[in-house]
C-alpha positions in Angstrom: 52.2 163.3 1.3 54.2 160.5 -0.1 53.5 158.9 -4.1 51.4 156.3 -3.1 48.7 158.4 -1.3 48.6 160.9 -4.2 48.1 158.2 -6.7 45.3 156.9 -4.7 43.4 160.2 -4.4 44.2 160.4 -8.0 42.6 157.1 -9.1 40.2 157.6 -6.3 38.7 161.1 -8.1 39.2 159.8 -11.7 37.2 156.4 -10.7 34.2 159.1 -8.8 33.7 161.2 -11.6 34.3 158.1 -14.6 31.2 155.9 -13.1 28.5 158.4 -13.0 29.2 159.1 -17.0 29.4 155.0 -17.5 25.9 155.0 -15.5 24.9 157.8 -18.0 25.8 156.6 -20.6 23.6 152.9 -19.9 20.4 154.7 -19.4 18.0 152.7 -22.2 16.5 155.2 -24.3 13.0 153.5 -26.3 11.4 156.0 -28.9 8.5 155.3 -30.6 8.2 156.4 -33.9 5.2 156.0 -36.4 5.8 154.5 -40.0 6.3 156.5 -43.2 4.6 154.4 -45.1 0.8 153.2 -44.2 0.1 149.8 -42.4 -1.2 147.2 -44.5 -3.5 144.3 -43.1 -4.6 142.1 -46.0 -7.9 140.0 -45.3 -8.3 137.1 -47.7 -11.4 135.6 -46.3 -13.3 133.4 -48.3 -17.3 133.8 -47.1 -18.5 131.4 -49.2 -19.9 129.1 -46.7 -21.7 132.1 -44.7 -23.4 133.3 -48.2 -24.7 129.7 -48.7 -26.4 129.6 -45.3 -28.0 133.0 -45.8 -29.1 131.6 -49.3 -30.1 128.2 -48.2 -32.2 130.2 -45.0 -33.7 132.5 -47.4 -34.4 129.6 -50.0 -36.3 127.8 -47.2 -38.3 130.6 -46.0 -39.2 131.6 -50.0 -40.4 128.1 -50.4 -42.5 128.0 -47.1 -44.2 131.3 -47.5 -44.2 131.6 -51.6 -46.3 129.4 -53.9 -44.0 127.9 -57.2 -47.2 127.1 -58.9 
């Protein structure tokens, strides 16, 4: 077997077993982990129109049904 042929096999072994640790070595790895400190959601919502309404419905009900005098 002349140099040339035993270099190829050489290369030809070292490329076979180099690719599947490259394709190893790709896989995509995802964990999921929770949070060490609690999730927050802050809800400023101002309501102020929606307690008028009930107010203003109630008001109008009061003053159908109730006698002021």
């Amino acid at each position: 077997m002349d140099h040339a042929t035993r270099r190829r096999r050489l290369l030809f072994l070292l490329a076979s077993a180099a690719i599947p640790a490259v394709l190893a070595g790709c896989t995509p790895t995802v964990q999921v982990v929770a949070p060490k400190e609690p999730i927050t959601i802050n809800l400023n919502i101002k309501l102020d129109a929606d307690v008028r309404l009930h107010i203003e419905e109630k008001a109008k009900e009061d003053v159908g049904t109730k006698p002021i005098f």
